[in-house]
C-alpha positions as CSV (number, residue, x, y, z in Angstrom):
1,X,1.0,-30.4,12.2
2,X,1.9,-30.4,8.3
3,X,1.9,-27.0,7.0
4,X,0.3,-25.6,3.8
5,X,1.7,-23.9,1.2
6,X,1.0,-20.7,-0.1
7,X,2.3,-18.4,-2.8
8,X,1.7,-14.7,-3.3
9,X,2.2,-13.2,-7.0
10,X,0.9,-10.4,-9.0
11,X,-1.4,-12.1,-11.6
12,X,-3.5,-15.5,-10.9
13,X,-1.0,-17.1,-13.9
14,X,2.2,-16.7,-12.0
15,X,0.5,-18.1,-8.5
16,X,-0.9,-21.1,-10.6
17,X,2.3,-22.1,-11.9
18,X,4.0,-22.7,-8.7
19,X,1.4,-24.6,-7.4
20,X,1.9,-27.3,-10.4
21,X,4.8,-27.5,-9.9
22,X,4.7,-28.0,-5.9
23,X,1.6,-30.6,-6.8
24,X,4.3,-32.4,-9.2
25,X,6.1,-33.1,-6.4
26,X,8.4,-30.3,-6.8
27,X,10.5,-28.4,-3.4
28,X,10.1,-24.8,-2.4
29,X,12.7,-23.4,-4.9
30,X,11.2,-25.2,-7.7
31,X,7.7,-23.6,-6.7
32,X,9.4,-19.8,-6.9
33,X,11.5,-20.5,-10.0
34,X,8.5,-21.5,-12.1
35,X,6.5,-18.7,-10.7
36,X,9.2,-16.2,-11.2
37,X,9.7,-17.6,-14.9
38,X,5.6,-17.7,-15.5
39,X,5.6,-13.8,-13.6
40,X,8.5,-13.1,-16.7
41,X,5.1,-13.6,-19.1
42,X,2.5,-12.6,-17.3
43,X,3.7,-9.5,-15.6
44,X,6.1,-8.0,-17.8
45,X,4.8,-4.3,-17.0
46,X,6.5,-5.0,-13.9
47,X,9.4,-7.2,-14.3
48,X,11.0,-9.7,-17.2
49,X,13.8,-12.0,-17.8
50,X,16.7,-9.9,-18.3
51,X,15.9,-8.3,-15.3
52,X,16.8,-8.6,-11.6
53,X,16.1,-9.9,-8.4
54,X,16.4,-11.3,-4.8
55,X,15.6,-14.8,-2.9
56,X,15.3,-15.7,0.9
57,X,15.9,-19.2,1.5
58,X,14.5,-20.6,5.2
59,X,15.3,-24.3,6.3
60,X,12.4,-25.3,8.6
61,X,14.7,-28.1,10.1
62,X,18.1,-26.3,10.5
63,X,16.8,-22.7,11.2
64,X,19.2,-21.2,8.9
65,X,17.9,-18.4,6.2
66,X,19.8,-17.3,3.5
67,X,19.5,-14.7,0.7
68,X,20.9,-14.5,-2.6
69,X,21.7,-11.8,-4.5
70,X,20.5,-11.4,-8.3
71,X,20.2,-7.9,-8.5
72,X,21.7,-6.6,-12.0
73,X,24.9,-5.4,-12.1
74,X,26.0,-2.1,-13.9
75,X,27.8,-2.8,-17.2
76,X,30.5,-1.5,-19.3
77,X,32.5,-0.8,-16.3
78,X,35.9,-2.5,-18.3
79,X,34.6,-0.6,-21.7
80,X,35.3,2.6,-23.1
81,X,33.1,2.2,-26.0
82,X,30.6,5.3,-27.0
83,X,26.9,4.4,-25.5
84,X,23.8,6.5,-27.0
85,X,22.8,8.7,-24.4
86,X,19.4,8.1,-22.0
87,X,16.0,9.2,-23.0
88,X,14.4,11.5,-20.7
89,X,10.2,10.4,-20.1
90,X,8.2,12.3,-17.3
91,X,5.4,10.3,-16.2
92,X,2.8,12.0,-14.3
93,X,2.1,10.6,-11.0
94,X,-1.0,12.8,-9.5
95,X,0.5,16.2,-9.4
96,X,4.2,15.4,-10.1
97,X,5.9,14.7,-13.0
98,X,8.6,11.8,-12.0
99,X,11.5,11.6,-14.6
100,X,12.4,8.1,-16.1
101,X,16.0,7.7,-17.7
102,X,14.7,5.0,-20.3
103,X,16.5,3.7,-23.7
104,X,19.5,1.1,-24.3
105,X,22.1,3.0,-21.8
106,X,19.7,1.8,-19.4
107,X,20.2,-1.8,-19.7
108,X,21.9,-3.7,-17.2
109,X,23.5,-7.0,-17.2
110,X,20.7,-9.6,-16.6
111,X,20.3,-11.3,-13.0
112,X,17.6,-13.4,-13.1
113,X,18.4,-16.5,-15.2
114,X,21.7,-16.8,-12.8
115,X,19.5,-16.0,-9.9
116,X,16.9,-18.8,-10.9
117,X,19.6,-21.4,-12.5
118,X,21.3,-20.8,-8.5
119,X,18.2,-21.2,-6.4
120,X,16.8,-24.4,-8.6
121,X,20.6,-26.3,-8.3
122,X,20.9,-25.5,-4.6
123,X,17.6,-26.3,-3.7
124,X,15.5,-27.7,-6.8
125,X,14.0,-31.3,-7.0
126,X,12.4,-31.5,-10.5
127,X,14.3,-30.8,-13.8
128,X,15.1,-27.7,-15.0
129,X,12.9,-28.0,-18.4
130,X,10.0,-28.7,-15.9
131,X,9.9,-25.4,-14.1
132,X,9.9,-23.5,-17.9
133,X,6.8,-25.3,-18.5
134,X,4.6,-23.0,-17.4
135,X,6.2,-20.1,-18.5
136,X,6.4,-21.3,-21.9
137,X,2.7,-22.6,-22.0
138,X,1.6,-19.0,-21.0
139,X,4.1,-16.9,-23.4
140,X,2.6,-19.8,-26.6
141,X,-1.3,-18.8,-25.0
142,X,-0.9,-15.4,-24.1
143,X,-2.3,-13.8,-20.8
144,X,-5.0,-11.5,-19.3
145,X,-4.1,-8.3,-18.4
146,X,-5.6,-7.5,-14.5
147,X,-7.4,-4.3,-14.0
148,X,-4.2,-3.2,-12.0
149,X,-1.7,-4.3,-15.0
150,X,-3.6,-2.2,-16.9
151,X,-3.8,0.6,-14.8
152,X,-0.2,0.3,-14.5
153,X,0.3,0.3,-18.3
154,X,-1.8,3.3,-18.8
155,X,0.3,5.3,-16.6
156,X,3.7,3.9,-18.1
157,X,2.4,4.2,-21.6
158,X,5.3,6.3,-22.7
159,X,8.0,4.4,-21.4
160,X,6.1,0.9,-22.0
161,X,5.1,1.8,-26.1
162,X,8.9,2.8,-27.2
163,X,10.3,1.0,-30.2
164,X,9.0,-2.5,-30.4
165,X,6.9,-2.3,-27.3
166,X,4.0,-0.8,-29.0
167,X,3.7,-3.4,-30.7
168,X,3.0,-5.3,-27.6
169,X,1.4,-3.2,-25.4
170,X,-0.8,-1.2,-28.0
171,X,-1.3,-3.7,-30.6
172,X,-4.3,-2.1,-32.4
173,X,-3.0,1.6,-31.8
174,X,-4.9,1.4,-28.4
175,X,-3.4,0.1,-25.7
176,X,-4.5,-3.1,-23.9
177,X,-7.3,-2.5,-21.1
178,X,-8.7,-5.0,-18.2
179,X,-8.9,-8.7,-19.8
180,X,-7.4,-7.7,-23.0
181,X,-5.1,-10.6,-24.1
182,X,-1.3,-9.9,-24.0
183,X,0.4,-11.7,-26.2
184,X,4.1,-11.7,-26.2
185,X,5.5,-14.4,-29.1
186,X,9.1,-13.5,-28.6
187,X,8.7,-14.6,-25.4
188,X,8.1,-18.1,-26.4
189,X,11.3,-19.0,-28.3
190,X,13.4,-17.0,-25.6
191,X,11.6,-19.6,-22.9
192,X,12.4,-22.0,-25.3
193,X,16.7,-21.2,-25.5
194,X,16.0,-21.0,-21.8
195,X,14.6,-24.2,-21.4
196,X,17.2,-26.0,-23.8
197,X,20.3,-24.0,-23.1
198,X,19.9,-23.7,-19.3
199,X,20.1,-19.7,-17.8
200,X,23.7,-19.7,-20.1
201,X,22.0,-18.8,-22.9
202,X,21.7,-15.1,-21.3
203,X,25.4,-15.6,-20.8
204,X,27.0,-17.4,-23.4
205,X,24.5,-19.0,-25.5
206,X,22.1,-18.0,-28.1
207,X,20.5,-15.0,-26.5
208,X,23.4,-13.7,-25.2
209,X,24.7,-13.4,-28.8
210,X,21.3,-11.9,-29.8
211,X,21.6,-9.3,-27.0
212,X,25.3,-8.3,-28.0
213,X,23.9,-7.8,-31.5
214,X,21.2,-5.3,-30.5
215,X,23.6,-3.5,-27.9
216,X,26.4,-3.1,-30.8
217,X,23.2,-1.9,-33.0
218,X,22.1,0.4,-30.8
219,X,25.4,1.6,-29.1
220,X,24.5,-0.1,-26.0
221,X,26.5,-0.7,-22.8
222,X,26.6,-4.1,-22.3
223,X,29.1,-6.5,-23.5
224,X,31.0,-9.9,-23.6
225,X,32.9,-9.2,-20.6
226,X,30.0,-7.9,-19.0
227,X,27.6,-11.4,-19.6
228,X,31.0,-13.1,-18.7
């Protein structure tokens, strides 16, 4: 009996870029790591590339399953350095007010490139460039924003508009509703380091210097040794 495949995702973009890449003759791994790249685009209310994550791995003909890690790790454990101090946001969720700690101290060291770069060489088929494709296509073309997206946004607003992300998310001064366009440019040339540089450049490479340049800016906590 051959089996199907299927792939779940929050937003129709990050489902249709795994299946390319599984119709390109690409495994499993390839499938999730294009998706999870194409989600970094088209679902950044809910997660993004510097961020974090997890992968189960099941081998139909050995039985075995296997997890890895790529959750972020806490930084500036080796540092002493002065960090700016959180920003307190309540967002109201029905009748409570839930308290976000936002701001640079809240960045963590990123997992996701790692996580992706680990699950593509252990278990990939197709070159690396080849799973970006997607991603890249839909951070050059911009995105819809689903009805739940934007619902999500809406509730967020105050943690999602800070600094440069009103620019993103509220464009016009309003902020984006059902089937508005998100359009993310930024996102393009960082898909592009990723794509030429390999998940290093988070590391080592060009947007890990970038990211050291905004922390020391901004008396953030992550550094060097951290990435290292």
């Amino acid at each position: 009996m051959s089996l199907r495949p299927g792939i779940a995702a929050g937003h129709p973009a990050t489902t249709e870029a795994g299946f390319e890449v599984l119709e390109d003759g690409g495994s499993a791994a390839d499938a999730a790591v294009a998706a999870s790249l194409a989600s970094c685009v088209a679902e950044t209310v809910m997660t993004g590339l510097a961020g974090g994550g997890h992968a189960i791995w099941f081998d139909g003909k050995s039985g075995e399953t296997r997890l890895l890690d790529f959750f972020v790790t806490v930084p500036g454990l080796a540092s002493d350095r002065p960090v700016a101090p959180l920003e307190d946001v309540g967002i109201p969720f029905e009748n409570e007010i839930v308290h976000y700690q936002v701001g640079i101290a809240s960045c963590a060291v990123p997992g996701v490139p790692a996580g992706l770069d680990e699950l593509w060489r252990r278990y990939g088929r197709l070159p690396w460039g080849r799973l970006v494709e997607p991603a890249l296509r839909l951070a050059r073309d911009g995105v819809p924003m689903p009805p739940a997206h934007a619902a999500c946004l809406a509730m967020l607003s105050p943690v999602m508009t800070l600094r440069e992300g009103a620019g993103i998310y509220a464009p016009r001064g309003e902020l984006l509703r059902p089937d508005d366009r998100l359009e993310q440019p930024g996102l393009a040339r960082a898909l592009e380091l990723v794509r030429d540089e390999g998940a290093d450049t988070f590391y080592g490479g060009t947007i890990a210097r970038e990211l050291l340049r905004i922390m020391d800016e901004r008396d953030g906590p992550v550094t060097a040794a951290d990435l290292r």
